[in-house]
N, C-alpha and C positions, 0 to 999 in steps of 0.2 A: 234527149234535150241537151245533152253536154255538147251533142256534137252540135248543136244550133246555134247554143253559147258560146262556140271556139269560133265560129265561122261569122258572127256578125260583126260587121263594119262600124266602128267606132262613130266612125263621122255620121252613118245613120242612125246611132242613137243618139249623138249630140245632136242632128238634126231635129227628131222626132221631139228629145226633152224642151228646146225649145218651143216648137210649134205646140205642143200640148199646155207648159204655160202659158204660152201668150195668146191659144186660142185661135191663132190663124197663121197661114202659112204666109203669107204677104209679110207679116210682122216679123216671124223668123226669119224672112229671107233676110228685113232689114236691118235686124241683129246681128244676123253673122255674116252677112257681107256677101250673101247671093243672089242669085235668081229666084223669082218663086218657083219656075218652074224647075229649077233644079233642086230647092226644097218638095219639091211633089215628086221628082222621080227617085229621093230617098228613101222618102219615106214608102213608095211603090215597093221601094227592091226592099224591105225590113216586110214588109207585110206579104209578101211575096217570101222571102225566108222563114218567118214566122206561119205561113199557112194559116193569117186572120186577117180582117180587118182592126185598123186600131181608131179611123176614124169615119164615120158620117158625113159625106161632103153636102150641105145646103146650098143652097142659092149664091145664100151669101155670106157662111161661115162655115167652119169643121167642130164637129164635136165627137168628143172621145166616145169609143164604143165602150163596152164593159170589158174587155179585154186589154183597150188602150188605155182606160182606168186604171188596171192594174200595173201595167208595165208604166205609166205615165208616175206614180208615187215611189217605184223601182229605180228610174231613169233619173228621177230627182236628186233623188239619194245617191245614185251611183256616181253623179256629176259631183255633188258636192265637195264627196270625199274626194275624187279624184283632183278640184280643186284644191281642196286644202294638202294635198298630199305633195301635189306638185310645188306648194307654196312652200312646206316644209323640208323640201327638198330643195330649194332654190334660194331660202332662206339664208341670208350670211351673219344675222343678226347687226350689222351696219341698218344707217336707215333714223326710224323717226321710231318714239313705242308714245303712243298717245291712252295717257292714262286720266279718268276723270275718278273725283272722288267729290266729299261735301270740305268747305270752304274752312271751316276748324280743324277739320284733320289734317289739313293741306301745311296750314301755317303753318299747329303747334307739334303737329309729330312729322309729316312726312318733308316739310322741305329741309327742314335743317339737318337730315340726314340724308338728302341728295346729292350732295358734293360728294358724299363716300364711293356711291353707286358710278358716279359720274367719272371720277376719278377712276377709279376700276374698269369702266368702258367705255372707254372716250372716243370709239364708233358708234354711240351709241344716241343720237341726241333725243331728251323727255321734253313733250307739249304736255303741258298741265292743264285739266280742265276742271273748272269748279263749280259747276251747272248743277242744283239740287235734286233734279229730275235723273237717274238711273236709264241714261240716252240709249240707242242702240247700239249695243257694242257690235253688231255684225254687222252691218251698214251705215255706223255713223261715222265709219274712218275714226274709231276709237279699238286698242286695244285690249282695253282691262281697266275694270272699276276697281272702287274700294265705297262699300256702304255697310251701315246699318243695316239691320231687318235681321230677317230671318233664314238666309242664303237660297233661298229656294225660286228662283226667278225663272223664270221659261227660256230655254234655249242657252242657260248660262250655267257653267262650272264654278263652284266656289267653292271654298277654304276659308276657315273659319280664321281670324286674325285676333282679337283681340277681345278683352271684353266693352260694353257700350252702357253706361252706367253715370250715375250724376248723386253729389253729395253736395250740402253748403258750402260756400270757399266765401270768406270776407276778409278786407283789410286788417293788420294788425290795431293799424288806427281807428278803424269802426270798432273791431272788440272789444280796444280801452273805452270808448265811449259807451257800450252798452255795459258799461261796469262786468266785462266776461259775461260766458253763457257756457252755464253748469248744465245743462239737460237741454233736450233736443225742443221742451216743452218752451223752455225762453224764446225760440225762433217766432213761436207765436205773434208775438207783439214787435219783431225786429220788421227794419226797412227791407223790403225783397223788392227779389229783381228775378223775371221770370214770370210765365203764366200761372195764374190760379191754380189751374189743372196740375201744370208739376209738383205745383208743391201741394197740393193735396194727395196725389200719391205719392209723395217722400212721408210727409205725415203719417198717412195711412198706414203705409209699410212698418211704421211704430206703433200704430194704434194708437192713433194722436187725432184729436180734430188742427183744422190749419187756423182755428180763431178767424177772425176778420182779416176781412182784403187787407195785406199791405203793402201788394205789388207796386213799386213806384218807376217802373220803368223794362218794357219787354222790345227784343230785339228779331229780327230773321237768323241770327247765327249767335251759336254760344259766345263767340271770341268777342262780340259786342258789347254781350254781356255781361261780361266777367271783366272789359276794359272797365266797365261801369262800377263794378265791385273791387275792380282796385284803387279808383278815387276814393273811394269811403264812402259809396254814396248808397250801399246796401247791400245786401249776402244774397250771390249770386247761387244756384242751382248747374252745378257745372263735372266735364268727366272730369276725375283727379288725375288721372292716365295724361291725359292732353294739357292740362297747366302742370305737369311735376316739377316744371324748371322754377315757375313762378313759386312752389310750395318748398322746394329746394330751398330758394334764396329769400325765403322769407316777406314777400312781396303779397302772397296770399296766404293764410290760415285755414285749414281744414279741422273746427272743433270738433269734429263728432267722427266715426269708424263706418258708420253707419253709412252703404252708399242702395240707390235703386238701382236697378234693373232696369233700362228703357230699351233693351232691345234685345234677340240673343245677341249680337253681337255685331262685331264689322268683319266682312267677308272682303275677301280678294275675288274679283268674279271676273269671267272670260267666256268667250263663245266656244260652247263644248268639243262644237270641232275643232277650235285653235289652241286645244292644248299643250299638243306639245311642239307649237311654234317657237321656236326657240326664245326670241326676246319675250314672248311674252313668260313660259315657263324660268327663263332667267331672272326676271322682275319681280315673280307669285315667289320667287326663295329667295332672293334676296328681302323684301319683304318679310317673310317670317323666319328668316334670321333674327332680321332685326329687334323685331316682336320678342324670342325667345331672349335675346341678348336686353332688351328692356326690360329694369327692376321692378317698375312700377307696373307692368302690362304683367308681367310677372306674379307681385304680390296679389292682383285681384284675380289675373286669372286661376291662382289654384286655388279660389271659391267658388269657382265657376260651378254651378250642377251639374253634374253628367247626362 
C-alpha cells in the first residue's frame, strides 16, 4: 500500500476530491478549469492504480462506490490541510485580519486598545465586525471571533478570554436620590433598566424575589443600557469588566460585590485548521495579553470556578 501511496498523482486526487464533492465530473471539470473528459481520464488512471472502482457511472450522474466513500472523506481531509498548510506557509502576516465580536465588547474593551496593536503592526490592517450572530469564520472571509457562550462551537478553536458576568451599575445621582441602597433587597423597588429575566436571576443568585416589575427601559446591547443608567434614569444590569473606566471616574457606581454569571465566559475563536496562521495566532496573544494585563478582567477572573 506505501508503494501505491508514493506513486499517486496528486493532480488525480485533487481531481477525484473535487468530483466526489460536487457529484459530477462536468462540475469538477468547471471548477478546476478542464475538460470533463480529462477529469474522466483521471480519475481512469487513480482507479486504475488503486485496482477499484471509486465511482458508479449512471445515465446521468456518478455516484461513489463504497470504496470511493472511503477515499472521498480521506481526500477531503487531505486537501484541506494541504490548503491551509500552503496558506501558512505563504502567509507574511501583511494583509487584512477580519475579526467579529458583539458590539459592547467592541467599544468598551477591544477598540480603545487597538491603536496599541496597530501600532505594533502597521502591516497589518483590522476590519471590525459587530454582527451578534457567530458568522462563519471559515467561509465568511472572517478571521477570528470573540463571544460569549460556552467555547465549544463546531469546527472552531477557542481560548478562554475573560469572564462574562453582570452586576448593578447606577449613577452617583440616582443613588442620592434613592437616599443610598444598604442591601441588594433595596433594588427591589429601584428604576431598572434590563429584562425581567436578568434581574431575576441577579436576585435569585441572592436568594432574593425581584418584587414587581420595574424595568423601565430594555435595549439590544448592554452599552444602550448603561448609556441609559448614566442619565439617572435607572440601575442598569451590566459586565463591571466592560464599564471599568466609567467605575473608575466615577460616572457609574457598582453598590453591591455581588456579580452573575451569564456565560462561561468570552472565547477568542478561529477555525481549527487556521490556527497557527500567523495573524490570526498573533491577534488570539495579543488578545490575552491584554486580558492578563487588565485589573479588572483580573479581579473577577481569579473567582472564576475551575
Amino acid at each position: 500500500m506505501s508503494d501505491v501511496l508514493a506513486t499517486l498523482p496528486l493532480s488525480a486526487v485533487r481531481v477525484f476530491e473535487a468530483a466526489a464533492r460536487l457529484g459530477s465530473f462536468t462540475r469538477a471539470a468547471e471548477e478546476l478549469g478542464m475538460t470533463q473528459a480529462a477529469v474522466s481520464w483521471q480519475i481512469k488512471s487513480l482507479e486504475s492504480r488503486l485496482g477499484q472502482s471509486l465511482f458508479r457511472r449512471l445515465p446521468r450522474e456518478v455516484v461513489l462506490t463504497p470504496a470511493g466513500e472511503r477515499l472521498s472523506r480521506a481526500a477531503t481531509d487531505a486537501m484541506s490541510l494541504l490548503r491551509t498548510a500552503l496558506s501558512d506557509l505563504t502567509e507574511t502576516g501583511k494583509g487584512v485580519l477580519a475579526v467579529t465580536t458583539l458590539f459592547t465588547f467592541a467599544n468598551q474593551w477591544l477598540s480603545p486598545r487597538l491603536g496599541g496593536f496597530q501600532l505594533a503592526h502597521p502591516d497589518l490592517a483590522l476590519r471590525l465586525d459587530t454582527n451578534p450572530s457567530l458568522l462563519d469564520l471559515a467561509g465568511g472571509g472572517l478571521d477570528l471571533g470573540v463571544r460569549a457562550g460556552d467555547g465549544r462551537w463546531p469546527g472552531l478553536e477557542s481560548t478562554w478570554l475573560m469572564p462574562s458576568i453582570q452586576t448593578p451599575l447606577l449613577a452617583p445621582a440616582l443613588l442620592e436620590r434613592l437616599g443610598g441602597l444598604d442591601s441588594p433587597s433595596d433594588l427591589a423597588t429601584a428604576p431598572r433598566i434590563g429584562t425581567d429575566s436578568e434581574w431575576a436571576q441577579w436576585f435569585g443568585a441572592l436568594g432574593l424575589g425581584s418584587g414587581e416589575r420595574r424595568t423601565r427601559f430594555t435595549a439590544d446591547t448592554q452599552i444602550a443600557e448603561v448609556a441609559s443608567a448614566l442619565s439617572g434614569q435607572g440601575v442598569a444590569l451590566a459586565n463591571p469588566i466592560l464599564f471599568a473606566r466609567e467605575l473608575a471616574d466615577g460616572r457609574l457606581v457598582q453598590p453591591f460585590e455581588t456579580v452573575v454569571e451569564t456565560s462561561p465566559g468570552y472565547w477568542v475563536a478561529y477555525p481549527t485548521e487556521r490556527r497557527r496562521t500567523p495573524k490570526i495566532a498573533l491577534f488570539r496573544d495579543w488578545l490575552l495579553a491584554e486580558a492578563a494585563a487588565d485589573p479588572a478582567v483580573q479581579a473577577y477572573a481569579a473567582a472564576r470556578p475551575k
